[in-house]
C-alpha positions, 0 to 999 in steps of 0.5 A: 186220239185213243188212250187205248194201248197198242198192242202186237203180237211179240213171240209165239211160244210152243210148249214141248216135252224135247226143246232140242228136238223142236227148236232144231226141226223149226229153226231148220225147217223155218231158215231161222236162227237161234237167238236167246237161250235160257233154262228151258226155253229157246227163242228163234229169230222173228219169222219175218221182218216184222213178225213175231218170234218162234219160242219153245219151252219145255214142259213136262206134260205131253201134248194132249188132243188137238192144237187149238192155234196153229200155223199156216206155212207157204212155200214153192215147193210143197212136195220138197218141203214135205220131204225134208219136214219127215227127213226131219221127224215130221209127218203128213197129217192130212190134205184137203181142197175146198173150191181148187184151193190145195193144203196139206196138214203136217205134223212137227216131231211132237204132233203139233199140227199146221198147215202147209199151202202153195206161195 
């Protein structure tokens, strides 16, 4: 038996100038619900069952460069949910295939990017 401690990833926080605008564009986008409210950070409901939470925090620096970790999203419909991700502020960034694999890049309302594939 290992006396090394177990570890799991608990919450992904995202840093960002507009709490309001991303927790509404995630949560929307991400069928999640708002769970926990304090002065400058929202946390989402878990992402999955036993996945980690979605969180903002409101700093006041804005982004700069590119996103060194980002998130890979699935879904049936890609050209649905890219329309409803614009109609919510977000953009297309990007597409790219490599060897018949397809993915899109987005961009949420403050450009952070991530990646969209087909389920």
């Amino acid at each position: 038996m290992s006396d090394r401690p177990t570890a799991k990833v608990d919450t992904i926080m995202v840093d960002c100038n507009d709490i309001e605008t991303m927790a509404g564009f995630w949560s929307t986008v991400l069928g999640l619900t708002e769970k926990t409210r304090l002065p400058g950070y929202v946390w989402l409901s878990p992402v999955s069952a036993r996945g980690p939470s979605l969180a903002f925090q409101q700093v006041p620096e804005p982004r700069q460069g590119k996103n060194r970790i980002h998130l890979d999203i699935s879904t049936d419909d890609p050209e649905t949910f890219i329309a409803e991700v614009e109609a919510l502020g977000g953009s297309r960034f990007e597409e790219h295939e490599i060897s018949g694999f397809h993915w899109n890049v987005l961009a949420d309302p403050e450009g952070n990017l991530f990646c969209l594939l087909k389920a």
